[in-house]
FIZAGU-857769 format. One record per residue (C-alpha): x, y, z. Coordinates in nm, 2 decimals, decimal comma, padded with zeros to 4 digits. Each point is the difference from the previous one (the first is absolute). Layout:
% FIZAGU-857769
@c1:X; c2:Y; c3:Z .
...
% end
This chain:
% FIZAGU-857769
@c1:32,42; c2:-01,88; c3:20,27 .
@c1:00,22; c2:-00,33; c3:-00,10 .
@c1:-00,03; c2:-00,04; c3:-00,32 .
@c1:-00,15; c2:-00,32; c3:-00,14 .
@c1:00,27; c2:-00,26; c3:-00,04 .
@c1:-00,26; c2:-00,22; c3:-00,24 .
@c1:00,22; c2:-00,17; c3:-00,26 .
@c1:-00,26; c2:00,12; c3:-00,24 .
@c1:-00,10; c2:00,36; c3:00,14 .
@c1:-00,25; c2:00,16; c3:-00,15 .
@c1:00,12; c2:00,37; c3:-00,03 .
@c1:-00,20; c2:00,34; c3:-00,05 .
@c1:-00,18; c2:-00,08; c3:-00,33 .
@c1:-00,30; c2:00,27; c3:-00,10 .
@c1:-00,17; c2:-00,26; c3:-00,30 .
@c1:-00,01; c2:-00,36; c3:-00,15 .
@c1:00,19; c2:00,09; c3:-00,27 .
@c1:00,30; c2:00,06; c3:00,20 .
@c1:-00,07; c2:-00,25; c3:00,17 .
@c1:-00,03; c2:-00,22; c3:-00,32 .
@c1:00,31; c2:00,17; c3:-00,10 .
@c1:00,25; c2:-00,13; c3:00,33 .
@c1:00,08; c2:-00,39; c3:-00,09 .
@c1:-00,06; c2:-00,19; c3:00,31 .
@c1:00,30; c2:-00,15; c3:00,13 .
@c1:-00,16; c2:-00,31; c3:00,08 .
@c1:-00,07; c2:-00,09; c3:-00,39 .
@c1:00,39; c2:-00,09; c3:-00,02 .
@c1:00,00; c2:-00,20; c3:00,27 .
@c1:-00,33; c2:-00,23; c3:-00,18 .
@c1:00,15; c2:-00,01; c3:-00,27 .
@c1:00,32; c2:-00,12; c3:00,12 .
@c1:-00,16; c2:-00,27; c3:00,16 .
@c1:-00,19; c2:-00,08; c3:-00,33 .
@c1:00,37; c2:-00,05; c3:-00,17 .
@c1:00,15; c2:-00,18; c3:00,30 .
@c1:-00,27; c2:-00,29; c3:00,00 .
@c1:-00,01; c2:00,01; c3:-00,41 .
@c1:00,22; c2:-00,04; c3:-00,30 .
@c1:-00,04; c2:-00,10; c3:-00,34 .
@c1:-00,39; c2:00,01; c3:-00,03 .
@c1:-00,26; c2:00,20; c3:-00,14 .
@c1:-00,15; c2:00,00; c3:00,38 .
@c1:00,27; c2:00,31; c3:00,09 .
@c1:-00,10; c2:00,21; c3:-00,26 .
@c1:-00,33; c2:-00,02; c3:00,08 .
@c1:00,04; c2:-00,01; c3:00,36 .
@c1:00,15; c2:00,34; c3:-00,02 .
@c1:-00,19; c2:00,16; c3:-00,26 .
@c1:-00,26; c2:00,21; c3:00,22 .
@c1:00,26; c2:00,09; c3:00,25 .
@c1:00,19; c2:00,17; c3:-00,26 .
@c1:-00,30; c2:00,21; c3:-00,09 .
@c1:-00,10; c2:00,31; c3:00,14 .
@c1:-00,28; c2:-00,03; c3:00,29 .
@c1:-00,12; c2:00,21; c3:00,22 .
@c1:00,21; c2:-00,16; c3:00,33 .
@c1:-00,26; c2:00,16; c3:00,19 .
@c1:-00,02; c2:-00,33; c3:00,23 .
@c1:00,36; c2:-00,05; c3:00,07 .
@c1:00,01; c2:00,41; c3:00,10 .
@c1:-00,23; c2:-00,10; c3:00,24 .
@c1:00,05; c2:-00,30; c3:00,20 .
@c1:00,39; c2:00,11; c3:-00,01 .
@c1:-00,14; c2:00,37; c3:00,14 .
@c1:-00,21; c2:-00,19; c3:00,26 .
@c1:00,31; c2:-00,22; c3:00,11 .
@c1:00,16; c2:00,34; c3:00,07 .
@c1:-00,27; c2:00,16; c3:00,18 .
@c1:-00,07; c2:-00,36; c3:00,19 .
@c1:00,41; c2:00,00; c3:00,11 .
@c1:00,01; c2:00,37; c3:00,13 .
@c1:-00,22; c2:-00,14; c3:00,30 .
@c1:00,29; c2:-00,27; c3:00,11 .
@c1:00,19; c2:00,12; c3:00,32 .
@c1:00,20; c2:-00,32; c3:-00,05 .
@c1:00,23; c2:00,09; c3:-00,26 .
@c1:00,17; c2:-00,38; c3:-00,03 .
@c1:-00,08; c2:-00,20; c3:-00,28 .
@c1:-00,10; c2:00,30; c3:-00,23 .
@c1:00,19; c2:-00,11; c3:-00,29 .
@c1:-00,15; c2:-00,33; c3:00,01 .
@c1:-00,32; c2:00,12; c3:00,05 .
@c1:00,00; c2:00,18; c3:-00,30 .
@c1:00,13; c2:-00,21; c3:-00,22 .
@c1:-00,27; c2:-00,26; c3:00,04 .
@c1:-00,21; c2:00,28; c3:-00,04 .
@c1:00,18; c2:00,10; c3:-00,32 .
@c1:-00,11; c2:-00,38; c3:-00,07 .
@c1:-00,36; c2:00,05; c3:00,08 .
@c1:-00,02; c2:00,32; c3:-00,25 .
@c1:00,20; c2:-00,23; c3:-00,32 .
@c1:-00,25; c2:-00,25; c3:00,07 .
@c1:-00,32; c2:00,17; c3:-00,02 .
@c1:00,08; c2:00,14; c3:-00,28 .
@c1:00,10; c2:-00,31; c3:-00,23 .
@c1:-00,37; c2:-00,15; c3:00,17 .
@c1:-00,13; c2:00,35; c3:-00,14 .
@c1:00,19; c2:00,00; c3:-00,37 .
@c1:-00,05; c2:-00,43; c3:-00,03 .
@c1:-00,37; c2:00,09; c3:00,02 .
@c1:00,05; c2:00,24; c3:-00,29 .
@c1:00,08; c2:-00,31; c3:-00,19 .
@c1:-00,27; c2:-00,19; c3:00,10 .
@c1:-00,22; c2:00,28; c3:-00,04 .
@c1:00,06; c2:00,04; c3:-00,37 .
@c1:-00,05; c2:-00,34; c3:-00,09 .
@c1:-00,34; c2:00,04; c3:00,16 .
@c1:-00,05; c2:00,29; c3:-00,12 .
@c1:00,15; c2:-00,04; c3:-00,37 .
@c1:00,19; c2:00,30; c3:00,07 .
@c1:00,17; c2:00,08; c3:-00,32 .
@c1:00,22; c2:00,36; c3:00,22 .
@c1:00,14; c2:00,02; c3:00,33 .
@c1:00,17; c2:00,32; c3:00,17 .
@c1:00,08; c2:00,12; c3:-00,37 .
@c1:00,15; c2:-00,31; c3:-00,18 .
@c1:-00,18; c2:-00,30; c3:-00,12 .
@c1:-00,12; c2:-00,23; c3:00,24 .
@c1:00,18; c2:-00,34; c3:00,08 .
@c1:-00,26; c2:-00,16; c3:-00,16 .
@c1:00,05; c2:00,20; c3:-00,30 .
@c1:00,36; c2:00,01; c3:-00,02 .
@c1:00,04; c2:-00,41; c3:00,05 .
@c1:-00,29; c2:-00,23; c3:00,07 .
@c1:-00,27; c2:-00,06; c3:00,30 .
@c1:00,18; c2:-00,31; c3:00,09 .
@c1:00,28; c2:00,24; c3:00,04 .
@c1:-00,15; c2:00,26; c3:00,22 .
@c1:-00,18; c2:-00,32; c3:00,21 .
@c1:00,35; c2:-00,13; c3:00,07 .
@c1:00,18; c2:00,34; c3:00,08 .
@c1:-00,22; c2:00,09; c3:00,22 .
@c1:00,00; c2:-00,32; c3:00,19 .
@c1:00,40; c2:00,03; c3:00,00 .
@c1:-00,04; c2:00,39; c3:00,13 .
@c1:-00,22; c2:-00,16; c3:00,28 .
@c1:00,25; c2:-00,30; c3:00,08 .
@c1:00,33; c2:00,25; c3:00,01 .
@c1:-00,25; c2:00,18; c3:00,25 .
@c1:-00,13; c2:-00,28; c3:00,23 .
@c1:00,39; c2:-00,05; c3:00,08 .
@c1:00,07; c2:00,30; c3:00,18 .
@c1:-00,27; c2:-00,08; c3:00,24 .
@c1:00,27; c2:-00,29; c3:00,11 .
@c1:00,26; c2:00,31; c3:00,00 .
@c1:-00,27; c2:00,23; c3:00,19 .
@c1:-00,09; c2:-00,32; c3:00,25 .
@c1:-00,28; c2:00,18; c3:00,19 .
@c1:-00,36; c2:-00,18; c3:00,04 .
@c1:-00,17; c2:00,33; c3:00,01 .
@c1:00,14; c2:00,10; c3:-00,40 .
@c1:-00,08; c2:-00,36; c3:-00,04 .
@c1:-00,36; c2:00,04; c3:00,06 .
@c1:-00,02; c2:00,35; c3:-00,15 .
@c1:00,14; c2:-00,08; c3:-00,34 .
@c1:-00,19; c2:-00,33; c3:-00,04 .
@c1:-00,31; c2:00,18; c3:00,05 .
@c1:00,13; c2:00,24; c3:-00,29 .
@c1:-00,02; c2:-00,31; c3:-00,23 .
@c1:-00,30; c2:-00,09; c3:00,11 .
@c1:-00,17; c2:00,36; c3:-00,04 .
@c1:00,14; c2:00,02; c3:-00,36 .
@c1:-00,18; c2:-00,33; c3:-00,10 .
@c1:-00,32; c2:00,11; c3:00,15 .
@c1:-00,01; c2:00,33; c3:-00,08 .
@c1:00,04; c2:-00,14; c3:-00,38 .
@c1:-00,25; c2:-00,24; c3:00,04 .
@c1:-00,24; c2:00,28; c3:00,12 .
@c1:00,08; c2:00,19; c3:-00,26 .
@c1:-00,05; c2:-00,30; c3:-00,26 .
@c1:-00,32; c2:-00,06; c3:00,18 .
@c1:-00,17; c2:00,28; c3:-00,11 .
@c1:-00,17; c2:00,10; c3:00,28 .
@c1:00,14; c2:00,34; c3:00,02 .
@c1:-00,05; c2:00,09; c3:-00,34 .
@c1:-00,43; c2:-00,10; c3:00,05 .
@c1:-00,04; c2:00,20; c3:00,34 .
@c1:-00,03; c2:00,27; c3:00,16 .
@c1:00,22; c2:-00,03; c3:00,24 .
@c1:00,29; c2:00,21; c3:00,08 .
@c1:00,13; c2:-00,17; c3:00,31 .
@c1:00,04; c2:-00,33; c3:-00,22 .
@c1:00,19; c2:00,21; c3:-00,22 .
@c1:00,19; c2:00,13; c3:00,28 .
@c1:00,07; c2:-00,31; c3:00,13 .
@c1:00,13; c2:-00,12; c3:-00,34 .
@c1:00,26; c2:00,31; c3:-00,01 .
@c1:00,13; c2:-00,13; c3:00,37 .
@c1:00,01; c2:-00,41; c3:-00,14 .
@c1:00,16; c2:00,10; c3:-00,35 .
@c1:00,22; c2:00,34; c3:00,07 .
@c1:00,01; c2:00,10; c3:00,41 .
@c1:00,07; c2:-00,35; c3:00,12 .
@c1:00,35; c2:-00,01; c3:-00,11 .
@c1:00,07; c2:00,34; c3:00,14 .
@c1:-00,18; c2:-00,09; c3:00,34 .
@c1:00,15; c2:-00,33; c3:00,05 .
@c1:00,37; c2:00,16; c3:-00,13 .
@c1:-00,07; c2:00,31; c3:00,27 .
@c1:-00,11; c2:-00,26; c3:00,28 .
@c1:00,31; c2:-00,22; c3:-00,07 .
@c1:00,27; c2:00,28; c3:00,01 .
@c1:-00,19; c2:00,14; c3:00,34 .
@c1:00,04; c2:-00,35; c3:00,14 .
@c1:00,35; c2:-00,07; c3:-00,01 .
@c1:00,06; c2:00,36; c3:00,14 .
@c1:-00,28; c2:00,11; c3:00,25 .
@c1:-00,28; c2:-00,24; c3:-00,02 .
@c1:-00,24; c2:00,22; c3:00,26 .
@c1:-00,03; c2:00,18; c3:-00,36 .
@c1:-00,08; c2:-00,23; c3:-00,23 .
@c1:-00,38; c2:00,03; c3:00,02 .
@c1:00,04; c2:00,39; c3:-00,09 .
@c1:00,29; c2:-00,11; c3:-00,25 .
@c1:-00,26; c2:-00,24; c3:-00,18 .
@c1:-00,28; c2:00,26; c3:00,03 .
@c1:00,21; c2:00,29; c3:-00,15 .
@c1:00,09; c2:-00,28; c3:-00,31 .
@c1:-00,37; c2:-00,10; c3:00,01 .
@c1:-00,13; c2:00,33; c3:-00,05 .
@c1:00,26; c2:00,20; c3:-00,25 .
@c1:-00,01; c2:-00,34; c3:-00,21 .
@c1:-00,41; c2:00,02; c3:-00,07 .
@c1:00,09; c2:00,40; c3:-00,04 .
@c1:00,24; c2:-00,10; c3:-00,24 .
@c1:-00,22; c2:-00,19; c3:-00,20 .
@c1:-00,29; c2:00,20; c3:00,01 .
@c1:00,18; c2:00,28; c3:-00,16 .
@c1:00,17; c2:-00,27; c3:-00,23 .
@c1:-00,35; c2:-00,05; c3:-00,11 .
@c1:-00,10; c2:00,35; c3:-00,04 .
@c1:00,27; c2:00,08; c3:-00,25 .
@c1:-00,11; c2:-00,26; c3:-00,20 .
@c1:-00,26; c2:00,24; c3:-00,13 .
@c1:00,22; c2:00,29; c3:-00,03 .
@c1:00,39; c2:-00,13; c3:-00,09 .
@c1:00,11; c2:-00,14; c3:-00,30 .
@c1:00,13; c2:-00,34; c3:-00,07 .
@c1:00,35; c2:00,13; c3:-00,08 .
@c1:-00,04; c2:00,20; c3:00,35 .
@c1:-00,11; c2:-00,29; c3:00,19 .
@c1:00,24; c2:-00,24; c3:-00,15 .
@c1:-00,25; c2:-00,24; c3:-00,06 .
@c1:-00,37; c2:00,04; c3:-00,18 .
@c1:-00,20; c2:00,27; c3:00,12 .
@c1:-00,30; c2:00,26; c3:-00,15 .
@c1:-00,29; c2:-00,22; c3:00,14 .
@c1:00,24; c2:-00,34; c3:-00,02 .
@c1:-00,21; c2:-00,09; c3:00,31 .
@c1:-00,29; c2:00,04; c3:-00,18 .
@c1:00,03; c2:-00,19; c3:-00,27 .
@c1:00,12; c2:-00,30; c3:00,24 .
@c1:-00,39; c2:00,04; c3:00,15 .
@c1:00,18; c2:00,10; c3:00,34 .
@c1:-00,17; c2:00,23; c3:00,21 .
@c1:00,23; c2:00,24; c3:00,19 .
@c1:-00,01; c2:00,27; c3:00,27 .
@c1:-00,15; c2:00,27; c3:-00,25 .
@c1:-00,21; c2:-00,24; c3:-00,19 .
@c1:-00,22; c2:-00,11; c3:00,28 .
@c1:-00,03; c2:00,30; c3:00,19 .
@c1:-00,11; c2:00,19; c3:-00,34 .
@c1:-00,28; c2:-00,28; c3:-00,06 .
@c1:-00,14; c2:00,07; c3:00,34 .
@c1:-00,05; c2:00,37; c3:-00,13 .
@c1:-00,13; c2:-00,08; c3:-00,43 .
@c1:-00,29; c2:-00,23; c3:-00,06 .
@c1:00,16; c2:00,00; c3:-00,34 .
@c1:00,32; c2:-00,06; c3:00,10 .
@c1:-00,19; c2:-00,35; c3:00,21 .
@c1:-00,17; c2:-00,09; c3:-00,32 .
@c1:00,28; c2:00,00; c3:-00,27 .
@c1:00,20; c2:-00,21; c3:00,28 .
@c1:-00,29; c2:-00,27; c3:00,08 .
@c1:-00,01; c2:00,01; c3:-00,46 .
@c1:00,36; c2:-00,06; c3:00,04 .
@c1:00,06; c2:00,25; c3:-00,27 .
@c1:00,33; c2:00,06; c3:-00,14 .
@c1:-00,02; c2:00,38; c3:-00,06 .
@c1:00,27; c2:00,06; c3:00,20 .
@c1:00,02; c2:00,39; c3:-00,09 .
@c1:-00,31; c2:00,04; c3:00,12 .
@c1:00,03; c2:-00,18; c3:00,30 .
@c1:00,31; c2:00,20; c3:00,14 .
@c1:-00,21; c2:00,34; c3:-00,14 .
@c1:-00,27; c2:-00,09; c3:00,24 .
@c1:00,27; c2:-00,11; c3:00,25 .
@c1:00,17; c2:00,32; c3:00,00 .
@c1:-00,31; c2:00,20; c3:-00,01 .
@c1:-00,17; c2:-00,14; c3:00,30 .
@c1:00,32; c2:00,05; c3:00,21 .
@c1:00,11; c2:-00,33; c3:00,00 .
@c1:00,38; c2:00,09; c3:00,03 .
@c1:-00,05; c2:00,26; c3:00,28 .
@c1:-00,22; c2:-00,26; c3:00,20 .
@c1:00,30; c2:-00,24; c3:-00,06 .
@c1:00,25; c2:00,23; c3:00,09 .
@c1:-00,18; c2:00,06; c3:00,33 .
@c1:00,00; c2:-00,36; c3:00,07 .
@c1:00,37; c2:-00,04; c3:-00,05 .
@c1:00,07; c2:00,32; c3:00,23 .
@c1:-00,17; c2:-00,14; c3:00,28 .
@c1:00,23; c2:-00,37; c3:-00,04 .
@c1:00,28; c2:00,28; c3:-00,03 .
@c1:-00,09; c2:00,17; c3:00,34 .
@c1:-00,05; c2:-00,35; c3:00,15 .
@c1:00,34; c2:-00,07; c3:-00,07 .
@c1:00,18; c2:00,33; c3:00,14 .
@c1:-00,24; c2:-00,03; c3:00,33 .
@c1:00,15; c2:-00,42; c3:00,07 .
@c1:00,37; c2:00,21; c3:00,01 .
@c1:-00,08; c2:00,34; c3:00,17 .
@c1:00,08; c2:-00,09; c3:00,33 .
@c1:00,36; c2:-00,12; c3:-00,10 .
@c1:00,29; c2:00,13; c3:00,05 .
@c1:00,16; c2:00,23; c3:-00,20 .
@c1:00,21; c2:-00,06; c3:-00,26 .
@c1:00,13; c2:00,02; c3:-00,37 .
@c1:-00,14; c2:-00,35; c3:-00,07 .
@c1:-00,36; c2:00,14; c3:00,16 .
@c1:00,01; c2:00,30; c3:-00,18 .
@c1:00,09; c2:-00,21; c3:-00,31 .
@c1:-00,31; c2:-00,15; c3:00,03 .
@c1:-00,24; c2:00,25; c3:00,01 .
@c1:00,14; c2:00,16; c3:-00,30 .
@c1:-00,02; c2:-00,30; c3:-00,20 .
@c1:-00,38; c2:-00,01; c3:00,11 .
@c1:-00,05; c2:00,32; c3:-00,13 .
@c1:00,20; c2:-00,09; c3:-00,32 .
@c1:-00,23; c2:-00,33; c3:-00,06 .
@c1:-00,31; c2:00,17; c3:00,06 .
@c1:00,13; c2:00,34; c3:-00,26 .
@c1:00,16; c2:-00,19; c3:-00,25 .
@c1:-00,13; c2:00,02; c3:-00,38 .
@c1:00,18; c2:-00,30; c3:-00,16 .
% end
């Protein structure tokens, strides 16, 4: 088998620690850009703060490991090097739309840690973390000029778009009042799966677009996995382990999550200390635990997992495919 030419290959990685551990090339690059377009203010600083920090790249790993699998289907060899270097593009700018909405995030949130170092917010001011995050986003909206493809276009405006709705939901309450896992769901996709989806769509397109609806389907699925799981541990991590508050943090935000909902479909108690909106958050994830609430979680973010692998299984083989499914199974085993 070739193997995968990806500018950013994803190679044989067994957990997300190592995967933590291998700096992602394309960090350099952002921040290069960052210094290129400013000097002399405190915007730079700022604008590069989060991508100095450690993350957990799992979303660059995969929409550069579906660019690979995506290319070893092209006969026509011609134009490879330009194809991949707009996808290259595609992978940088979904993840400054994913780290500018960290910013953004904390500021709603009044987020005083994020991935193990004060937040923005924290560290400077909100006005600070408003406007980095809406520099991150400008440097990012100019490589779709660099990119110049209608379908990326259309998939990364829709990202925006998702982002804003998906907080809105969120901010809504209406998750956090009902029983209702597919709005929940459907939440993880707007806040967490869309940027993978769109960013697995977009690299498909410029390469083989017959495969972009299983592309956006494999992103789609491994992104709600992702976050289902993301939600799990935070009943069972710790905040130092999660790089960002944890031990029932969800809880005490009054958001209900994966484990949380299905557990109160099981304990009448569990219902009536939610509808009290008690505080007693000990005792909720006790009751949570007890009634199975992770397990019932953990099924629900296997069968987004196996949805993912099943959009890819009739693909080719290759280092970039097998990439893939490993990093499935490293999403959906992970315990940080």
């Amino acid at each position: 088998i070739r193997p995968c030419r990806q500018i950013m290959l994803v190679r044989q990685v067994n957990s997300l620690t190592v995967v933590q551990g291998q700096q992602w090339e394309g960090q350099k690059k952002i921040v290069s850009r960052f210094e290129t377009a400013l000097c002399g203010t405190d915007l730079l600083p700022v604008s590069k703060y989060l991508f100095s920090a450690a993350g957990k790249n799992i979303r660059p790993r995969i929409i550069s490991a579906m660019a690979g699998a995506v290319n070893a289907h092209r006969e026509d060899k011609v134009e490879m090097m330009m194809v991949e270097q707009k996808q290259d593009l595609v992978t940088q700018m979904c993840e400054m739309y994913h780290t500018a909405s960290l910013y953004h995030d904390d500021v709603i949130d009044n987020a005083d840690m994020r991935r193990g170092q004060p937040s923005v917010p924290a560290a400077w001011s909100t006005k600070h973390a408003v406007m980095g995050g809406d520099f991150v986003l400008s440097v990012a909206y100019g490589l779709l000029a660099e990119i110049d493809s209608e379908e990326v276009t259309s998939c990364m405006s829709r990202v925006v778009k998702d982002l804003v709705e998906g907080e809105l939901l969120q901010m809504s309450g209406k998750v956090d009042t009902e029983d209702n896992l597919d709005l929940y769901l459907h939440k993880c996709y707007l806040k967490t799966a869309t940027i993978i989806a769109n960013g697995c769509r977009s690299v498909a397109s410029l390469s083989d677009s017959s495969l972009a609806d299983e592309a956006e389907q494999f992103g789609r699925e491994i992104g709600i996995a992702f976050q289902v799981v993301d939600d799990i541990l935070d009943y069972v991590a710790s905040p130092e382990e999660l790089g960002k508050p944890g031990g029932g943090a969800d809880i005490l935000a009054g958001v209900r999550t994966a484990p949380l909902i299905l557990a109160a479909r099981q304990s009448p108690r569990l219902r009536r200390l939610l509808d009290e909106g008690s505080g007693d958050c000990g005792e909720i994830v006790k009751i949570v635990v007890e009634e199975g609430g992770l397990e019932m979680a953990r099924e629900v973010a296997n069968e987004h997992a196996d949805k993912a692998l099943k959009a890819v299984e009739g693909w080719k083989e290759s280092d970039c495919k097998n990439d893939l499914q490993e990093i499935v199974k490293i999403c959906i085993d992970r315990n940080m």
